[in-house]
N, C-alpha and C positions, 0 to 999 in steps of 0.2 A: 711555457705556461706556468703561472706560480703556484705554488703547493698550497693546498688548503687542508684545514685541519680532518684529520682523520674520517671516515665515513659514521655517521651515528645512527643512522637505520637506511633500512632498503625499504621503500614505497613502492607501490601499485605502479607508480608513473615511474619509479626505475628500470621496473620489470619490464614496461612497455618500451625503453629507451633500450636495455638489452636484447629484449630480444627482434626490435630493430636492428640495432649496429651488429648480431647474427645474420643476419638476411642479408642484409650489404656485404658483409663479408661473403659466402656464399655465393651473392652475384658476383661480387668483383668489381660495381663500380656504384655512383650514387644513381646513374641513367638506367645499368640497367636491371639496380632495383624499385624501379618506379613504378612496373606493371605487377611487380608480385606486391608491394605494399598499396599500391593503390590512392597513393600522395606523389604532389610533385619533386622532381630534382632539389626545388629548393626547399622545399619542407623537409626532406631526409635529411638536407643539409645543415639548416636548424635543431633540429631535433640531437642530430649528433655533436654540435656545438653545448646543445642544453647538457647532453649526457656529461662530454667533457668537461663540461664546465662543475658540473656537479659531482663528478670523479676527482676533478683537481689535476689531468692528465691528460696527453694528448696522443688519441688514440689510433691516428692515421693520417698519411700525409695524403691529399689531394690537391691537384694543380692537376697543368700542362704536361709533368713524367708519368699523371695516372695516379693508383690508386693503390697505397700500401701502407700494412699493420705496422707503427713503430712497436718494437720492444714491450713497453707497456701495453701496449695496444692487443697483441697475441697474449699476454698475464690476464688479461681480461677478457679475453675473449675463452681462453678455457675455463676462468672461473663462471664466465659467465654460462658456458656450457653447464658445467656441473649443478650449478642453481637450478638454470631451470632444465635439467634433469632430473634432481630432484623435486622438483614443486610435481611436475606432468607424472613424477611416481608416487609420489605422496595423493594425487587425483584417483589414480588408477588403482589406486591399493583402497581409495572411499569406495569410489564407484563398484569395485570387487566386493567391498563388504557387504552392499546395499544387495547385490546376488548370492555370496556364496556367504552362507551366515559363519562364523566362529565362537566357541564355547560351550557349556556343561545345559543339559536341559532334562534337570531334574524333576522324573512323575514318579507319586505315587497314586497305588491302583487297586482294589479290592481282588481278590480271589479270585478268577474263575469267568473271569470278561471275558476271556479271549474264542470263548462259544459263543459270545453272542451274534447272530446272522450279520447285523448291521454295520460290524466293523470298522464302526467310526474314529475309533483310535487310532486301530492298526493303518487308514487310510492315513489318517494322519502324519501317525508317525513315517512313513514311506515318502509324503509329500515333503516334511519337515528333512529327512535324508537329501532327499534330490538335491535340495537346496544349495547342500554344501557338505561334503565331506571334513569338515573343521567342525561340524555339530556332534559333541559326545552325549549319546542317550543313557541316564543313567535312570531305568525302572525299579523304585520298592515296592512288593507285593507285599499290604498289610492291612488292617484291620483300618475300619472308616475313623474311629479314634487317632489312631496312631497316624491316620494320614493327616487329618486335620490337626493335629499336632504341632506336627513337623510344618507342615504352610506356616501356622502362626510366628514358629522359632526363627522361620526362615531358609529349612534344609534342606525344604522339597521349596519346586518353581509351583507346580500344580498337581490336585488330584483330582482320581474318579471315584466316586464313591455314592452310595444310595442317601439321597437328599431326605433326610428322618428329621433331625430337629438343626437346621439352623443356625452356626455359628456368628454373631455378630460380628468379627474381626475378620470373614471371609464370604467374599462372592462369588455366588453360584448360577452356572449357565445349565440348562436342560438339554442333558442326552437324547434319552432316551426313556422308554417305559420297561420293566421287566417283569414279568409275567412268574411265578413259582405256582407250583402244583405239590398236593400229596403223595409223597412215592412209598411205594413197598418196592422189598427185593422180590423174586422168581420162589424164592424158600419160603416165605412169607407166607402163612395161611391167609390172609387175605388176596394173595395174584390173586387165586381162580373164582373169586366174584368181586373183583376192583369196580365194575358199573356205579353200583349202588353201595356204598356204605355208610351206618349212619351217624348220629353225633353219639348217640348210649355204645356202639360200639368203637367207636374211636377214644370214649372214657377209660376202655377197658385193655386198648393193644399199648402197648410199650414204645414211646416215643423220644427221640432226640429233637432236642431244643436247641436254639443258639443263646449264645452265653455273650452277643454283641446286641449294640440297639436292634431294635425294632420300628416299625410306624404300629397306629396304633391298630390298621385294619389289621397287620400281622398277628401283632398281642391277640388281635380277639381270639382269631384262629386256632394260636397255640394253647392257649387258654381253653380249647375244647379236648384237647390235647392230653394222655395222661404222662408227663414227663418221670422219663426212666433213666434219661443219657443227655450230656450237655455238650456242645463243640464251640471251638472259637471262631471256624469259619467253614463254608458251605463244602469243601473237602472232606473234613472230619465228617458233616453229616452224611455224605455219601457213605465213605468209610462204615460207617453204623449200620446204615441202610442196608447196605452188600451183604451183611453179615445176615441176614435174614430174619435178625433179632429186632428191628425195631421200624419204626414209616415216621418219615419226617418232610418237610416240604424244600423242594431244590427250585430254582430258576430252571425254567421248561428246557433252557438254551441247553444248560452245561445236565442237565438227566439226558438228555437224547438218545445221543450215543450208547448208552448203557438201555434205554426203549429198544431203539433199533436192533438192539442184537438180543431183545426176550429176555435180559436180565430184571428190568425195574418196569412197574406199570402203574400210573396217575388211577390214585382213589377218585372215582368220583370226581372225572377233572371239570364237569359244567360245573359242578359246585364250589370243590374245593378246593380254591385258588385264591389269590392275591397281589397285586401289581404294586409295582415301585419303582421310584423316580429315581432314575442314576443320573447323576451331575459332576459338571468338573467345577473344581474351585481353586480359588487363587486368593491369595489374603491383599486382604484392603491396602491402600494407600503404596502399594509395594512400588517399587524404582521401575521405571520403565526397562523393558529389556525385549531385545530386537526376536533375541529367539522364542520364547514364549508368546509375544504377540503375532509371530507365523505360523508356530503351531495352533495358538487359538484360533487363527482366521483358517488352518485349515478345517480343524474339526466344523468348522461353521459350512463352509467346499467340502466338507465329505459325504455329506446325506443325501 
């Protein structure tokens, strides 16, 4: 057969002609692989002629002595192994992606979530694990600022943070509600009549403020407020609180614990309270990306 010029690509219909002339090989004749490909003698027969012809080579001798690889024929038949050994792994290593996710999925997160009952996160992140151990969770604990920041720059994937005013360059899906109350500590000359207390006396006790946004039902609050101490995040305000020296308002979640065991007790909690939206956000127009869009569908599956 005469030599044709060099191969200039491999098509779709080569691949089908390869890994025909594996099957024949395999069987061992063109008869009897007629039931495993499911065309006749003389279509395999064709078809192997097309291959050949379009290799420039001739791949096996058939007649009347039966059926066998020339020389060339075995060159091609392990190349042709390897091919499509690799295609069927290069498939396998997709379809693995579309299951076991790979890469960095960077949150940042405000202070002090991780008491909240509804544990929409931590659900999350747990389903986002399963997924794939090739997923690295990297968590910043930081100020609602500093998270919407970083979204913008692009350093964080997403954050959770109390939904106060509104970034235009980032979209925000709804948590959750959070609830904060007035706390005294136990030392507190207020504990032993927390029921009732009023707004002239809350003029007058010593209070820590946060020194981050607010919404404005907050402001109003603190603004009854007589500010003595300032913190950057709901920690510090604990901190202050403990000390006996001052009442300031925490999220009901993360005071609990410190209720429960007769350290802190809610001024006036029918009253004096306040709720706020925690949201996650992601900045606009950003690149599609497989892990982010799992963990966001989880948090949607967590509630």
């Amino acid at each position: 057969m005469p030599k044709k010029n060099p191969l200039s690509q491999v098509s779709d219909f080569d691949l089908r002609l390869l890994r025909l002339f594996k099957t024949v090989v395999e069987c061992g004749s063109f008869s009897a692989a007629e039931s495993i490909l499911g065309i006749t003698r003389s279509a395999i027969s064709l078809h192997m002629s097309d291959l050949e012809k379009r290799l420039g080579m001739r791949l096996c001798q058939r007649g009347r002595a039966g059926f066998a690889l020339t020389d060339e024929g075995r060159e091609i038949l392990r190349a042709s192994e390897t091919v499509l050994a690799a295609i069927e792994g290069f498939r396998s290593e997709v379809n693995e992606m579309h299951q076991q996710l790979r890469g960095d999925l960077n949150i940042g997160i405000v202070n002090n979530l991780v008491t909240q009952p509804r544990m929409l996160i931590t659900r999350a992140l747990k389903a986002i694990r399963a997924k794939g151990s090739g997923v690295k969770i990297n968590i910043c604990m930081s100020t609602p600022s500093e998270i919407e920041l970083r979204l913008l720059d692009g350093r964080l994937h997403i954050g959770a943070l109390p939904l106060i005013t509104p970034l235009s360059g980032l979209d925000y899906s709804l948590l959750y509600e959070e609830r904060s109350s007035l706390y005294c500590s136990r030392e507190h000359p207020l504990f032993g009549h927390s029921s009732e207390v009023g707004n002239d006396e809350l003029r007058k006790t010593d209070a820590v403020v946060p020194s981050y946004r607010m919404t404005a039902e907050a402001i109003g609050w603190h603004q009854l407020l007589n500010c003595a101490a300032t913190a950057t995040d709901r920690e510090g305000i604990a901190f202050l609180i403990l000390t006996g020296s001052y009442i300031g308002f925490l999220p009901d979640h993360y005071a609990a614990t410190w209720v429960e065991k007769g350290l802190m007790v809610a001024l006036s909690p029918d009253r004096l309270f306040f709720d706020i939206k925690l949201a996650v956000a992601t900045r606009k127009g950003r690149r599609q990306n497989q892990i982010l869009d799992s963990f966001l569908e989880s948090l949607q599956n967590a509630d």
